[in-house]
BAGU-165651 format. One record per residue (C-alpha): residue in three letters; y, z, x. Coordinates in steps of 0.05 Angstrom, whole numbers, padded with zeros to 5 digits, always signed. Layout:
# residues N
ALAYZX ...
# end
This chain:
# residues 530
UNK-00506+01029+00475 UNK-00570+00992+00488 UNK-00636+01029+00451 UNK-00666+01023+00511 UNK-00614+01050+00554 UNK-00631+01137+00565 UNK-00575+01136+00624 UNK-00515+01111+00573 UNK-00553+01156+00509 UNK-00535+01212+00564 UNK-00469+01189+00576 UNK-00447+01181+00519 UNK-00474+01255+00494 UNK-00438+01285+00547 UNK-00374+01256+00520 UNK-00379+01276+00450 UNK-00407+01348+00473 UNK-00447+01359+00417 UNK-00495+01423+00404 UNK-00560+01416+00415 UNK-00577+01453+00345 UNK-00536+01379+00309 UNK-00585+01349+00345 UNK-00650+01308+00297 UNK-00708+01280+00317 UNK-00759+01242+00273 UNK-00832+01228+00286 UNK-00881+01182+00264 UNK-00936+01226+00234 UNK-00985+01179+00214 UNK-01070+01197+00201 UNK-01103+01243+00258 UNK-01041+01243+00301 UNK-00999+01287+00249 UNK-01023+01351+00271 UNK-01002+01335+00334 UNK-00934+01303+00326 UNK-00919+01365+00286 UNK-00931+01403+00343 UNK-00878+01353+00389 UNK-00824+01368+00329 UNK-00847+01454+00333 UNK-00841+01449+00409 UNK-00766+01418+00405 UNK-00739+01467+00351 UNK-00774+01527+00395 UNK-00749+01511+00460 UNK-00686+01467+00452 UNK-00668+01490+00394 UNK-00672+01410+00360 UNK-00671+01451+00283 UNK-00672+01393+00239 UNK-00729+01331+00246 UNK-00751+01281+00192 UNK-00812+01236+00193 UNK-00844+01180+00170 UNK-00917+01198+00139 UNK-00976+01157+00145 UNK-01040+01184+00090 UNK-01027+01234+00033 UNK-01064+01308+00062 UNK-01017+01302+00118 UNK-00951+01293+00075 UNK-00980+01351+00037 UNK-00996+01400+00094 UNK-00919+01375+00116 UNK-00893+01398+00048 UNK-00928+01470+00042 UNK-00915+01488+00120 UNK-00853+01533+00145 UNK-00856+01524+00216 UNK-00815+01468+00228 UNK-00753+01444+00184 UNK-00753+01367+00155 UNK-00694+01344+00118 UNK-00739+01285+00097 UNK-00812+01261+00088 UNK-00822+01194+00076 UNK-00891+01176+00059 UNK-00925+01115+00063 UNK-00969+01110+00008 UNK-00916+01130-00044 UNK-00872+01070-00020 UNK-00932+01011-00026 UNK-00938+01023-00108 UNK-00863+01007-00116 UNK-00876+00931-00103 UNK-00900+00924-00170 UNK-00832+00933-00193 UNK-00798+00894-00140 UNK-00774+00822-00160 UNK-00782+00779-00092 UNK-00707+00770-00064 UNK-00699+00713-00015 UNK-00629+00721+00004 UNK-00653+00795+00025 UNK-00703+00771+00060 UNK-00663+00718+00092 UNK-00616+00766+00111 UNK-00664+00828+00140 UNK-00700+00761+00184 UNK-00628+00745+00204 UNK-00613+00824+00227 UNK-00695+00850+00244 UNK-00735+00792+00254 UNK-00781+00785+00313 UNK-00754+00725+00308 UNK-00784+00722+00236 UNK-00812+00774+00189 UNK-00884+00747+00191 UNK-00898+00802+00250 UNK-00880+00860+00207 UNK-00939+00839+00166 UNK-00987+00810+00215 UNK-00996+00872+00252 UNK-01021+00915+00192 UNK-01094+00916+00192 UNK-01093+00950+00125 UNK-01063+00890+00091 UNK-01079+00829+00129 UNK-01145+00847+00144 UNK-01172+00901+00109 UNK-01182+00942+00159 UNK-01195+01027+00149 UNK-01222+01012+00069 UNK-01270+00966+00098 UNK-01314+00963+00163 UNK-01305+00905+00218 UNK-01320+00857+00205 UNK-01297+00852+00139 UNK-01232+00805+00153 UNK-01193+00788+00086 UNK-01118+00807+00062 UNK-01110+00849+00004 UNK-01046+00808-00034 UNK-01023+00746-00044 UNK-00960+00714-00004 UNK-00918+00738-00060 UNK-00935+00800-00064 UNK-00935+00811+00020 UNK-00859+00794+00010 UNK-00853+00845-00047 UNK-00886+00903+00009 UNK-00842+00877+00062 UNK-00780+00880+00022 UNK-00785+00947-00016 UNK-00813+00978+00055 UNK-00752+00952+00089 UNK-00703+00974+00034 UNK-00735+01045+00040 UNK-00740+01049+00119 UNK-00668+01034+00118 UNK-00636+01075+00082 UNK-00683+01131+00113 UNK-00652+01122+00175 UNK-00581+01112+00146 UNK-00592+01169+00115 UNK-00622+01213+00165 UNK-00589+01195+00223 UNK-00640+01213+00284 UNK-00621+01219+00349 UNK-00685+01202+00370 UNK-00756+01173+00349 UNK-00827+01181+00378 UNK-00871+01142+00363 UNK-00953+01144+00387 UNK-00973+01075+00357 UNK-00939+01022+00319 UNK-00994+00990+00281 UNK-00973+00973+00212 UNK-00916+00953+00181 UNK-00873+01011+00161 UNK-00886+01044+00237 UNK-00858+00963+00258 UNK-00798+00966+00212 UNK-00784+01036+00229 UNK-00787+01018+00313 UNK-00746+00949+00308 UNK-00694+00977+00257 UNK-00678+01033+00307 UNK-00675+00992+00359 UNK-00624+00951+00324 UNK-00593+01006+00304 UNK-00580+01033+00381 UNK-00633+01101+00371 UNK-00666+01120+00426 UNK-00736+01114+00436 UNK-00796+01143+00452 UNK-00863+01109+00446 UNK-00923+01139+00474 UNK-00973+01108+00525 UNK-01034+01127+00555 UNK-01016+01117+00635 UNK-01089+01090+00655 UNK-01093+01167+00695 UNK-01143+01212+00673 UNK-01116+01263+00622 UNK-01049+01234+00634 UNK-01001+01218+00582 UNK-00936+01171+00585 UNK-00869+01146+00553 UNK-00837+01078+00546 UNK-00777+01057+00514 UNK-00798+00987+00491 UNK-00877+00972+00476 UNK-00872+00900+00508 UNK-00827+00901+00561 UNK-00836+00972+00584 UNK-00761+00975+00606 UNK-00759+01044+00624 UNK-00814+01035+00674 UNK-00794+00972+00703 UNK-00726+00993+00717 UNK-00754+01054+00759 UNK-00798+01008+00790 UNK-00749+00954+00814 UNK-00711+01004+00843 UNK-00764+01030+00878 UNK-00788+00958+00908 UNK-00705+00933+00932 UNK-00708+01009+00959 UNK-00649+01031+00910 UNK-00687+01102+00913 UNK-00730+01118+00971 UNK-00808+01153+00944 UNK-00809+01222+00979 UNK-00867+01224+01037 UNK-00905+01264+00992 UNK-00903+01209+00935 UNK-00928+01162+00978 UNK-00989+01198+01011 UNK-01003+01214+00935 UNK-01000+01151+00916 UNK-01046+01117+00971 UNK-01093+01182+00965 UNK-01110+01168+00891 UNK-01108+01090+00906 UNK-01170+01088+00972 UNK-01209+01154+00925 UNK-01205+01104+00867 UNK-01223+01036+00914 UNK-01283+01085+00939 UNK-01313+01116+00874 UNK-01271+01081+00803 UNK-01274+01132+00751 UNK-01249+01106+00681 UNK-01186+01148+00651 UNK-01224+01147+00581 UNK-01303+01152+00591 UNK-01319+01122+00526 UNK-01301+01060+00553 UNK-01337+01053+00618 UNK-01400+01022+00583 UNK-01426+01016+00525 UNK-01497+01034+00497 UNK-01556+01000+00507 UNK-01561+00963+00442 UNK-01639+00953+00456 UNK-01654+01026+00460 UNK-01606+01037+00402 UNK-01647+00988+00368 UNK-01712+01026+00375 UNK-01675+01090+00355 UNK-01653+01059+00290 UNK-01724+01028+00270 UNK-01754+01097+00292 UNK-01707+01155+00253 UNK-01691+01100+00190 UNK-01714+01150+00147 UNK-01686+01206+00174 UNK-01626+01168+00174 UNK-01624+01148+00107 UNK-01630+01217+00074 UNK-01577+01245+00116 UNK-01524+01183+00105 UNK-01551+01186+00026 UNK-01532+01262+00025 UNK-01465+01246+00063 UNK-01444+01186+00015 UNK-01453+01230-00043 UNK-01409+01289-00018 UNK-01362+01230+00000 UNK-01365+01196-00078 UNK-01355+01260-00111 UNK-01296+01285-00063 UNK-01263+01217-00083 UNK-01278+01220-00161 UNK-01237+01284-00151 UNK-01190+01266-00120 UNK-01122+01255-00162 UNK-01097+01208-00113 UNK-01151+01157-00104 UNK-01113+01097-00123 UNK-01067+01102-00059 UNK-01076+01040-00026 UNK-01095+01080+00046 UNK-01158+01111+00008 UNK-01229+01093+00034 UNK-01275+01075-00018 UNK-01342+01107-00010 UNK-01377+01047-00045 UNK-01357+00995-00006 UNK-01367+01052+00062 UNK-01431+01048+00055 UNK-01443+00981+00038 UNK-01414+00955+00106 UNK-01449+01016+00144 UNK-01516+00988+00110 UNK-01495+00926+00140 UNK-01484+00943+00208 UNK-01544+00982+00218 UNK-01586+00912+00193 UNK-01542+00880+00245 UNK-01575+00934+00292 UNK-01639+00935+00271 UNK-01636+00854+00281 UNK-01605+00865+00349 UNK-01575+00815+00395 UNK-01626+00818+00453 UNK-01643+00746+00456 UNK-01563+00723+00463 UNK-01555+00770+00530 UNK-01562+00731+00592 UNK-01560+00752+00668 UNK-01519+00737+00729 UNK-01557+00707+00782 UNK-01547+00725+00849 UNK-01490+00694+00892 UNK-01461+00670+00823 UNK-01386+00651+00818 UNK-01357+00675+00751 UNK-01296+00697+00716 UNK-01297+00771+00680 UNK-01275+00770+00602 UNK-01279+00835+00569 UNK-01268+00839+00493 UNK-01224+00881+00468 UNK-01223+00924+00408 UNK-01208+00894+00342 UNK-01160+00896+00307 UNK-01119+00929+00349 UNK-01052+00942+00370 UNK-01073+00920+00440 UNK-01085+00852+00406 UNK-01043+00846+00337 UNK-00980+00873+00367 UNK-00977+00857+00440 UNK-01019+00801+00446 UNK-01000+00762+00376 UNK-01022+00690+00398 UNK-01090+00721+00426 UNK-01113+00750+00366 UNK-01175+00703+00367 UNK-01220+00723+00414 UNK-01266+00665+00401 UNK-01214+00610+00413 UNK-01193+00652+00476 UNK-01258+00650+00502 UNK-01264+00573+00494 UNK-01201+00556+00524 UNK-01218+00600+00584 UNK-01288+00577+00602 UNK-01251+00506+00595 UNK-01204+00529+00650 UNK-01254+00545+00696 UNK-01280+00515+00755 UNK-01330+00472+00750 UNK-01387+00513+00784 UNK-01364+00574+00752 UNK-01382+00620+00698 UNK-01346+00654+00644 UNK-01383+00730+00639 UNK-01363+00760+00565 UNK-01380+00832+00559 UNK-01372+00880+00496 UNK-01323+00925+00485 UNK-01368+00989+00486 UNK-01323+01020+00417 UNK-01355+00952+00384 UNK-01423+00949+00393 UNK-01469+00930+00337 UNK-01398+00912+00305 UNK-01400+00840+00321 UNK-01444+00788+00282 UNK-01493+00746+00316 UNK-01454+00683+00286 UNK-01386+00711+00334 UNK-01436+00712+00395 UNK-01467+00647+00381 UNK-01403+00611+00370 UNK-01371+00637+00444 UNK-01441+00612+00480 UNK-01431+00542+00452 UNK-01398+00529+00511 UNK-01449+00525+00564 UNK-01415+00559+00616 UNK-01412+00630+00580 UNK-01445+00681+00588 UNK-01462+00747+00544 UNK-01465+00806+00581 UNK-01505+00868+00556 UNK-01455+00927+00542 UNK-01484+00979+00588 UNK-01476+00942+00642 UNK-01423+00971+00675 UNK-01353+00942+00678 UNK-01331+00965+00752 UNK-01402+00927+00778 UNK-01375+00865+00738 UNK-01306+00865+00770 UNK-01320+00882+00832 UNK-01368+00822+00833 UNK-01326+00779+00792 UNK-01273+00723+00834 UNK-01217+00740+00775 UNK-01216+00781+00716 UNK-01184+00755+00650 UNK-01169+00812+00601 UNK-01123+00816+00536 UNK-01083+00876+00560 UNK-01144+00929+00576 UNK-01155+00974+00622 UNK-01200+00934+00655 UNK-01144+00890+00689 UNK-01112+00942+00712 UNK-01181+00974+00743 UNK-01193+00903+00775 UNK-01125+00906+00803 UNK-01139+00972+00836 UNK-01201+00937+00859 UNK-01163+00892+00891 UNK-01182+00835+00845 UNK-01133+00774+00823 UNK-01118+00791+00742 UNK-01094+00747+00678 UNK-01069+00773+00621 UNK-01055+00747+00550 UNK-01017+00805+00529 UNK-00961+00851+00540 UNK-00991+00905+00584 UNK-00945+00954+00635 UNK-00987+00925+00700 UNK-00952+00854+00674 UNK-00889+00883+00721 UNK-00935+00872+00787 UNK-00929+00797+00813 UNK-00997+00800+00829 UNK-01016+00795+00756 UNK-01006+00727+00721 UNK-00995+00736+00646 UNK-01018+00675+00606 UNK-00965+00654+00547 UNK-00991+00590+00537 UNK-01063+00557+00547 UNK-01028+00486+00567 UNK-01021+00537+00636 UNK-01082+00560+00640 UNK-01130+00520+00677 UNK-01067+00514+00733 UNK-01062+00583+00723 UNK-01135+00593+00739 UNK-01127+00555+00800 UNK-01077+00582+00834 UNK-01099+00652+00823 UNK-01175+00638+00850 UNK-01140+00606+00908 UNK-01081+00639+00932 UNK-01094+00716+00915 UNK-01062+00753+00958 UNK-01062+00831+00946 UNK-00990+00869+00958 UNK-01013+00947+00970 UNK-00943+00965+00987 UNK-00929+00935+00918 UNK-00987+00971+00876 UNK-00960+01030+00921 UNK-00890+01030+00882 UNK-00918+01017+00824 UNK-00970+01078+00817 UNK-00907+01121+00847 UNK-00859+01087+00788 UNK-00915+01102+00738 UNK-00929+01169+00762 UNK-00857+01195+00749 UNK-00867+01187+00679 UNK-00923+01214+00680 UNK-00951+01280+00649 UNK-01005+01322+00641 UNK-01028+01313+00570 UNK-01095+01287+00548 UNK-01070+01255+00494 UNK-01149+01228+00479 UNK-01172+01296+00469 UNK-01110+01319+00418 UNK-01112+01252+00386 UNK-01184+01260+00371 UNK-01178+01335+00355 UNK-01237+01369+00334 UNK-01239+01432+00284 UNK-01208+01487+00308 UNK-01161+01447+00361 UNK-01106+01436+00301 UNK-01079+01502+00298 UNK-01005+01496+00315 UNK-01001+01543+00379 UNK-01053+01514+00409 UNK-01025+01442+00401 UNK-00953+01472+00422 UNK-00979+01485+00492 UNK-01021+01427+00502 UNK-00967+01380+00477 UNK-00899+01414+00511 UNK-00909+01375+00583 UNK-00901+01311+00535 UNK-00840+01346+00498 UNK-00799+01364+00567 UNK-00804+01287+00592 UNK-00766+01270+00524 UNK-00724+01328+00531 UNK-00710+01314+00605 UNK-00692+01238+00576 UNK-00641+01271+00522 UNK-00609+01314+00573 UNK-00633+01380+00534 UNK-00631+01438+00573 UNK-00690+01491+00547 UNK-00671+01549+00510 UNK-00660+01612+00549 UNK-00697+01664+00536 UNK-00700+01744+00549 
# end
């Protein structure tokens, strides 16, 4: 049975018969999503009766709630932050290692580590840009190995039927997704479907199997859309072509760095006081706390010593590195994204450098053309003035403020050139020609050329400015694919809960559309009730 396969999973459980009540799932539970993922595993025991999960813990107050609570059953709790000490004991093994590379490697174990921000970049105890691993090659292999020994035998002990994950951004969440995988467990990984307040599932985070499989059948006509897909689909598709509207509003532009400049210079004293006041709530709560040499746990010193930084980088501003597009101008669109990120670290590995991205695209260009580079609007005042500088050496870039707005930048752009953001997808809606340099679900559309290799690039380039041609009966069956799986769950709002949204029956409800798209998946029928 393929891990990726629900149809056999549901075959096969018809065969065997079992209760649902034998039945385990297992979560990732990892920082601000725990309270929610808790809520996934109360949902399943409530209404199909799924009695027993486990889970794999990410940060210490979560494991802790987890231990003390009685509304949900774990037969295990495998925290994070009590497996990273345990390297200090281990004795580096190669023919392990050689061995778990042979069984788990993507093709080699060097992804495993790669994709933790925590401890190749150290990322979460330290502010961007701070960039530097926290151990030695010797001791990376010790963390690898113990982590895989533990995740292991977790799941040989455990025995899930099924995992969910929401992210897979360090390396125990990687083991944990690619040994199941191996190991033939279904899974679930969350996705947000580029809909507003709309929430989705895939069974592989870089193929997106589960999607493309509805969608090819959808194309060769293997299942017909029902009338009323269709009008839905071209409905939402001219509203959006007529007014865009971006799914998450944070990220439709960013702020105006110049007035955010003034604001600084203006309330710096006000400022002050209040983060002075916050930093030393913050030093004594960690002074306290019995548990402040886990590896996960911020530092208040060296908090505020980046956030000191970044409001100098503010106060400095970038004003004189933002240029303008002149009228009638012929450019390419480059959005940054976030980093580091999963968008980047995990599904766009050999794109990980923004910087030499942006050189080897604004070589690829046309001659007359310009390569337009705009801010992600989550990393403003992030950035130093040396990363700007360095991407303008070439002389056909441009810096784009960050409040100018995105959709007036593709919609006058001839291509847009993204990592794997939302902004392809939006210039794809806009009827724009799209490269990618990551794994992204819009890569299934033809009309989307995703760049592996910059040897292709300048070809690449090319033929998209040229030969564009946009399919809407494709993008049709693609919005209907990606609506089936769709739900109504605004996963951005319960992911960044507030206080007061954590409370278990109010996460149940929001959270159970997501839950019956598993269950459907499993072939669990809800419990009946009187």
């Amino acid at each position: 049975m393929s891990a990726t396969n629900y149809e056999n999973y549901e075959g096969a459980r018809q065969v065997n018969q079992p209760k649902q009540s034998q039945l385990k799932g297992c979560f990732l539970l990892q920082r601000s999503f725990a309270p929610v993922g808790h809520a996934m595993a109360y949902v399943f025991q409530k209404k199909y009766r799924v009695m027993e999960h486990c889970a794999l813990v990410g940060v210490r107050k979560n494991y802790e709630f987890l231990l003390s609570q009685t509304d949900v059953k774990y037969t295990d709790l495998l925290l994070d932050e009590d497996i990273h000490p345990l390297y200090k004991d281990e004795i580096v093994d190669l023919n392990y290692l050689g061995w778990l590379e042979k069984e788990y490697g993507i093709p080699n174990l060097w992804p495993y580590l790669t994709v933790d921000r925590i401890l190749m970049h150290g990322q979460f105890l330290r502010l961007y840009p701070y960039d530097q691993p926290l151990f030695s090659q010797e001791n990376l292999l010790k963390i690898l190995q113990i982590t895989a020994k533990k995740i292991i035998t977790f799941l040989e002990k455990e025995k899930p039927d099924f995992i969910f994950f929401a992210a897979v951004g360090s390396l125990a969440p990687l083991l944990l997704y690619e040994i199941a995988k191996k190991k033939s467990i279904p899974i679930f990984s969350g996705e947000f479907s580029r809909f507003k307040n709309q929430y989705t599932v895939t069974d592989d985070l870089r193929e997106f199997s589960l999607l493309r499989r509805q969608f090819l059948k959808i194309r060769s006509r293997e299942i017909i859309p029902a009338p009323e897909e269709i009008e839905r689909a071209k409905s939402w598709l001219q509203s959006f072509g007529e007014k865009p509207d971006a799914y998450d509003q944070t990220t439709a532009s960013g702020p105006d760095t110049t007035k955010k400049q003034r604001r600084a210079k203006l309330s710096l004293p006000a400022k002050l006081y209040w983060s002075g006041r916050s930093f030393i709530k913050a030093l004594a709560g960690y002074l306290a706390n019995k548990q402040k040499n886990d590896y996960l746990q911020l530092n208040p010193w060296f908090y505020i010593l980046d956030r000191l930084k970044r409001k100098v980088r503010v106060l400095i501003g970038y004003n004189d590195l933002y240029d303008k597009i002149e009228d009638n101008e012929d450019f390419v669109y480059f959005p940054l994204s976030f980093e580091p990120e999963l968008s980047l670290l995990f599904c766009a590995p050999f794109a990980t450098d923004q910087v030499h991205v942006v050189k080897q695209l604004a070589r690829a260009l046309p001659i007359n053309y310009k390569l337009c580079v705009k801010e992600h609007p989550h990393m403003a005042g992030d950035r130093t003035r040396k990363f700007y500088r360095e991407i303008k050496k070439m002389p056909n870039v441009k810096l784009i403020r960050p409040n100018v707005s995105g959709f007036e930048l593709i919609k006058k752009a001839k291509l847009v050139a993204t990592i794997s953001g939302t902004s392809g997808w939006e210039a794809l809606l806009l009827k724009k020609p799209v490269i990618t340099f990551g794994a992204t679900s819009y890569n299934l559309l033809s009309m989307v050329k995703y760049c592996t290799s910059m040897n292709d690039l300048a070809a690449m380039v090319k033929e998209r400015l040229e030969n564009f041609h946009f399919n809407d009966e494709e993008m049709l069956d693609f919005i209907i694919a990606l609506r089936r799986y769709t739900i109504p769950v605004d996963m951005l709002k319960l992911w960044g809960h507030r206080e007061g949204q954590t409370d278990l029956k109010h996460l149940s409800q929001e959270i159970e559309p997501l839950v019956d798209l598993m269950a459907e998946k499993l072939n669990l029928k809800a419990k009946i009730t009187d």
